[in-house]
VEXDREN-2710 file (C-alpha; in Angstrom, 1 decimal):
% VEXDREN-2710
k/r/px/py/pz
1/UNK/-31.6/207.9/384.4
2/UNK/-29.8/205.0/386.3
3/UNK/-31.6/201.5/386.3
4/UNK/-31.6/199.2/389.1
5/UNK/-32.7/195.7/389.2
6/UNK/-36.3/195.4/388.9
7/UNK/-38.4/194.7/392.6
8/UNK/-42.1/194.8/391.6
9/UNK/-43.0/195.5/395.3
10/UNK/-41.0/199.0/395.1
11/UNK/-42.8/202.5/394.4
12/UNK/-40.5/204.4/391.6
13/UNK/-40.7/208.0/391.9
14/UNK/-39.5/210.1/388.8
15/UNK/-40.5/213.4/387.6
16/UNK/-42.0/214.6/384.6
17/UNK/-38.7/214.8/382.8
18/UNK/-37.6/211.3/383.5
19/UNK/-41.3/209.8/383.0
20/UNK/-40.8/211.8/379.1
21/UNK/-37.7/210.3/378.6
22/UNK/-38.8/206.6/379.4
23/UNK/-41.5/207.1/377.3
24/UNK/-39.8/208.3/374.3
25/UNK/-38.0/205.7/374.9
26/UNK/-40.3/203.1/374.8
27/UNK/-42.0/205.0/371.6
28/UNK/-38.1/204.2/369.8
29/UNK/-38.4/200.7/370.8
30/UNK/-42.0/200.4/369.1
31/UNK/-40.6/202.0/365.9
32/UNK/-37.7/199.9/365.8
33/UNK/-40.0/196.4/366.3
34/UNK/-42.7/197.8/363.9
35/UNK/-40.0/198.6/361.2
36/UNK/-38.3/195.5/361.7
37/UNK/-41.4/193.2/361.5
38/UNK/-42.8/194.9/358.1
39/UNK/-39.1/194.3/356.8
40/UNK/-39.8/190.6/357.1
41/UNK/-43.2/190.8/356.0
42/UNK/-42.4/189.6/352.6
43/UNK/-40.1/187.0/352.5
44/UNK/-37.6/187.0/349.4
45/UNK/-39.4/184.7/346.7
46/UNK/-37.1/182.7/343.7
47/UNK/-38.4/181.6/340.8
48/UNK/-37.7/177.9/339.0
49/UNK/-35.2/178.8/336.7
50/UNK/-33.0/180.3/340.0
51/UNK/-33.5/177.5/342.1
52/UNK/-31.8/174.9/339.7
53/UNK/-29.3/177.2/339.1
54/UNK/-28.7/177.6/343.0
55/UNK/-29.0/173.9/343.5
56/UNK/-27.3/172.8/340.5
57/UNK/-30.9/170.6/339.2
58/UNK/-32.2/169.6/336.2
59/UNK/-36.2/170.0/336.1
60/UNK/-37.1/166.9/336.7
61/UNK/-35.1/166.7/339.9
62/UNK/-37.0/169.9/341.1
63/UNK/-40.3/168.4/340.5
64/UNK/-39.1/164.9/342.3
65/UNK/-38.3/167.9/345.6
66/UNK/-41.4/169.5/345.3
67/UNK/-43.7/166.1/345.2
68/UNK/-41.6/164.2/348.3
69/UNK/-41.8/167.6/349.9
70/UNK/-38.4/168.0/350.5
71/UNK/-39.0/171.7/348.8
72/UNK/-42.2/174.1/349.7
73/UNK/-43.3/176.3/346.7
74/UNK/-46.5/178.4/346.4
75/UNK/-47.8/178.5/342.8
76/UNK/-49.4/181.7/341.7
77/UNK/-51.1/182.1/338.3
78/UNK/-48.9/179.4/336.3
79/UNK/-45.6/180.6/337.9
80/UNK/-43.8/178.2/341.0
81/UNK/-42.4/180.2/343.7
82/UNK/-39.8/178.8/345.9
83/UNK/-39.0/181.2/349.5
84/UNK/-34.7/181.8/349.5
85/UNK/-34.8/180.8/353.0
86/UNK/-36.3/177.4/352.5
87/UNK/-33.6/176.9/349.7
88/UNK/-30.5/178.0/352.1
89/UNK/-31.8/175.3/354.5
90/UNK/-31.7/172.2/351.7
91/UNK/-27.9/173.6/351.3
92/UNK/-27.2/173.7/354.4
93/UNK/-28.6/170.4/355.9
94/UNK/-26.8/168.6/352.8
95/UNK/-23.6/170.2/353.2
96/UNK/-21.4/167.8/353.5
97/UNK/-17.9/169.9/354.5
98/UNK/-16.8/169.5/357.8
END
């Protein structure tokens, strides 16, 4: 099936073929977006003792980032959980390489 550019005042003819094929189409797309979003669902969580590791801490300089807010966590029973992406971006910003 050839596209054209799209004019919302023209009538589009196709047969039942074509109109099959556009929406299978369209039902490849959905899969795609569904499969894609519930692969992000859950963001990849780190624990404490990775995130001084990663950052190259002590504790006590962990606790400072969590308290000014520098660093989000989520604290779930008596375990802290830190989200990887939120700890790329502190790397990142305070790169100092050029």
């Amino acid at each position: 099936m050839k596209y054209e550019k799209f004019n919302p005042n023209q009538i589009i003819l196709m047969n039942s073929e074509q109109l099959g094929e556009l929406i299978q189409g369209i039902q490849e797309v959905k899969a795609l977006v569904k499969a894609k979003i519930s692969q992000d669902a859950i963001p990849e969580l780190l624990r404490t003792p990775d995130v001084k590791r990663l950052l190259k801490v002590g504790e006590s300089t962990l606790a400072g980032l969590r308290q000014n807010g520098t660093l989000h966590f989520t604290k779930i029973g008596g375990s802290i959980y830190y989200l990887k992406r939120d700890i790329e971006k502190i790397i990142l910003e305070n790169y100092s390489g050029k």
